[in-house]
C-alpha positions as a printed Julia matrix, in Angstrom:
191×3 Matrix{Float64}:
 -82.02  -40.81  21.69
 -78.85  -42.71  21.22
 -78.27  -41.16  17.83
 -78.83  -37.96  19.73
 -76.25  -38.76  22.28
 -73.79  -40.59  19.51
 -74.0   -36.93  17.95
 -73.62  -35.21  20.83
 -70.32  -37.28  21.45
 -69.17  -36.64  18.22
 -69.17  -33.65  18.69
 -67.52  -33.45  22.31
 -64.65  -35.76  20.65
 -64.34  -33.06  18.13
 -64.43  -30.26  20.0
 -61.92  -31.68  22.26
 -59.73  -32.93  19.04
 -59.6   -29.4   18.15
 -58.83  -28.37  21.79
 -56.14  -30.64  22.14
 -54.54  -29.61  18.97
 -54.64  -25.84  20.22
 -53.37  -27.12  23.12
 -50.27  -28.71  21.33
 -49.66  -25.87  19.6
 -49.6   -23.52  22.41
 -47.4   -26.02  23.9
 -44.84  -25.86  20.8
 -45.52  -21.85  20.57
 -44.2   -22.04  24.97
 -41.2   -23.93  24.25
 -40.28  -21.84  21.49
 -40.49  -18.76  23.25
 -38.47  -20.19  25.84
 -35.66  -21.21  23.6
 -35.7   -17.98  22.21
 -35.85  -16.24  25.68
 -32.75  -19.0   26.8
 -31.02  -18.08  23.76
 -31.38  -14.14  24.19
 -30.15  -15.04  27.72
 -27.28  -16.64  26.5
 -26.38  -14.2   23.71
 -26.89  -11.19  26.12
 -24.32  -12.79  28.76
 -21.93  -12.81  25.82
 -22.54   -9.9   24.79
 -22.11   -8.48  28.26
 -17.97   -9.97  28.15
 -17.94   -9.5   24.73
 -15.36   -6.85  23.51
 -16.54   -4.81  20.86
 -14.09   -3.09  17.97
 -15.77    0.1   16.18
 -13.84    0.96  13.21
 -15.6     3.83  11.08
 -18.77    2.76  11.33
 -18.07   -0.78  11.32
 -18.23   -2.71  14.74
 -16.47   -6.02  15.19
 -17.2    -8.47  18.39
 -15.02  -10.56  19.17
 -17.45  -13.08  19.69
 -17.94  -13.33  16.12
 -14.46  -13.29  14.73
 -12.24  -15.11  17.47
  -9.92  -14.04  20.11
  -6.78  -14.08  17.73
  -8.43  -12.27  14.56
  -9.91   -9.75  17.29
  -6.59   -8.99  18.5
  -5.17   -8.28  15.36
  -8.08   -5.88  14.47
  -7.27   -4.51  17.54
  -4.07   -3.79  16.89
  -4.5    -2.73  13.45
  -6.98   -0.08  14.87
  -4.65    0.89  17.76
  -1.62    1.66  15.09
  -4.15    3.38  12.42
  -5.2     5.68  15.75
  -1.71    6.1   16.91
  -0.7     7.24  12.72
  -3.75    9.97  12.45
  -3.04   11.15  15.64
   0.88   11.88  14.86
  -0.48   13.29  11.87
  -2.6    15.56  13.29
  -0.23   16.8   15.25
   2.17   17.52  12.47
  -0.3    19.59  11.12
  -0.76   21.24  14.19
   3.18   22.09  14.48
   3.19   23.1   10.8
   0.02   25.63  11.63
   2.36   26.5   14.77
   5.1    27.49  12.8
   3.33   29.23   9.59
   0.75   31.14  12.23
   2.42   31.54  15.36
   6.35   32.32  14.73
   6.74   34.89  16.91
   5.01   33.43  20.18
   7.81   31.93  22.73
   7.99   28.44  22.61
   8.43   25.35  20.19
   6.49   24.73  17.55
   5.53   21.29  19.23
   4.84   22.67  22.44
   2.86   25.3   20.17
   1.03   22.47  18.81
  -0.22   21.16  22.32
  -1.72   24.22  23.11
  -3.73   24.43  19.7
  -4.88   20.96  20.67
  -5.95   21.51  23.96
  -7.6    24.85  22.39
  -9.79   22.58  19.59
 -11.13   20.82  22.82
 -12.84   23.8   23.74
 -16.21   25.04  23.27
 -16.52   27.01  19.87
 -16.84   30.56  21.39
 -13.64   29.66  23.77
 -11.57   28.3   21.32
 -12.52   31.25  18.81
 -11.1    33.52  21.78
  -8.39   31.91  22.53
  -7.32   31.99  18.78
  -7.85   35.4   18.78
  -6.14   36.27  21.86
  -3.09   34.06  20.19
  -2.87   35.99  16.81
  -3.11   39.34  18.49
  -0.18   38.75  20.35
   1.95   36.92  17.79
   0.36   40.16  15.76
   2.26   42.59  18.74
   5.57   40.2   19.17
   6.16   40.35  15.14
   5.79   44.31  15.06
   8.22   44.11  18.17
  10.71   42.21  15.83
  10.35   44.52  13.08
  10.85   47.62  15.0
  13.84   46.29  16.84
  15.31   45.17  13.4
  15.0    41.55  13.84
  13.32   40.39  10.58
  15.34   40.93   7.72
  13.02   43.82   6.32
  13.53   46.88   4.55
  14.2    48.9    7.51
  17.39   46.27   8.07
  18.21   46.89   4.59
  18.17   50.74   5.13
  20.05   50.63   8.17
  23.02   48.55   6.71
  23.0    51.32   3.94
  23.35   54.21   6.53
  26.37   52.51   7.79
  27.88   51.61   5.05
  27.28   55.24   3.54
  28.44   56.95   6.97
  31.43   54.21   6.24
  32.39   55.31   3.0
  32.44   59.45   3.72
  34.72   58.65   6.75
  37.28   57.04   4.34
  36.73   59.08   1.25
  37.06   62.7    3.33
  38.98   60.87   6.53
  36.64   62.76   8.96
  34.93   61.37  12.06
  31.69   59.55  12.2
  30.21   62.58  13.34
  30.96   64.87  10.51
  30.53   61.57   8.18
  26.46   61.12   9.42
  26.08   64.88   8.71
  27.7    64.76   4.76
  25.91   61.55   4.46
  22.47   63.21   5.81
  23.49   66.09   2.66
  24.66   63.87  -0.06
  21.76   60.83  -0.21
  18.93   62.33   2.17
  16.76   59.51   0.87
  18.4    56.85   3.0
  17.36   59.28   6.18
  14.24   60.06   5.62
């Protein structure tokens, strides 16, 4: 019986060896868990007065880098913004002045108005474009026809004259009688 009992103990001792071992390791496994949980903690409350600096599709914390390496990223990023931007824009006032001659107003303030148009849904920008090329399409046909441009209809008119000019020396008659010869003698400047 007491080798029964000596074997039962054995076995009690070893069962709680083995319990006791679980037990330590479930006690290592807790405290890990909460120094990961602290350190989450931690790291999240950093995060949360962290700034963050996305550049492309990089982002830099300033956490990571340092408050005076941040702030030159930062300022690298704020002149690289402030560049594209102005260049954008001279594109804009460049588009302004090759598409849009003939609407009123600078080619800058031109340019705002195309930017504040690409802000726009698709369909609304697409009809405000249109709307703006049919009437710089109108306002350069009203140039034209008032003799504004420099075309050929400037050209023909300054040959009238001068040929109106030239009868009313030659034959020293009035510009009246002048625009009638001249109407005889080169009817293709009349037509």
């Amino acid at each position: 019986m007491s080798e029964e009992i000596n074997k039962k103990l054995a076995e009690v001792e070893k069962a709680l060896a083995e319990k006791t071992e679980a037990l330590v390791k479930a006690e290592k496994t807790v405290d890990e868990l909460k120094a990961d949980a602290e350190k989450k903690k931690k790291e999240a409350e950093v995060a949360k007065s962290d700034e963050v600096l996305v550049v492309g599709e990089q982002k830099i914390s300033k956490a990571a880098v340092g408050d005076e390496q941040f702030a030159v990223f930062k300022a690298m990023n704020e002149r690289v913004a402030k560049a594209e931007e102005a260049a954008e824009f001279a594109r804009l006032e460049k588009r302004a002045s090759d598409e849009f001659a003939h609407l009123p107003g600078t080619d800058a303030e031109k340019a705002r108005v195309l930017k504040a148009v690409s802000a726009l849904s698709e369909d609304a920008a697409k009809y405000v474009e249109t709307v703006l090329k049919s009437v710089e399409e109108a306002n350069k046909k009203a140039f034209v026809t008032k003799g504004v441009s420099g075309t050929q209809e400037v050209e023909a008119s300054v040959a009238k004259e001068a040929k109106i000019s030239e009868i009313m020396k030659r034959d020293n008659v009035s510009k009246g009688v002048a625009m009638e010869k001249a109407v005889v003698e080169s009817p293709e400047l009349f037509k």
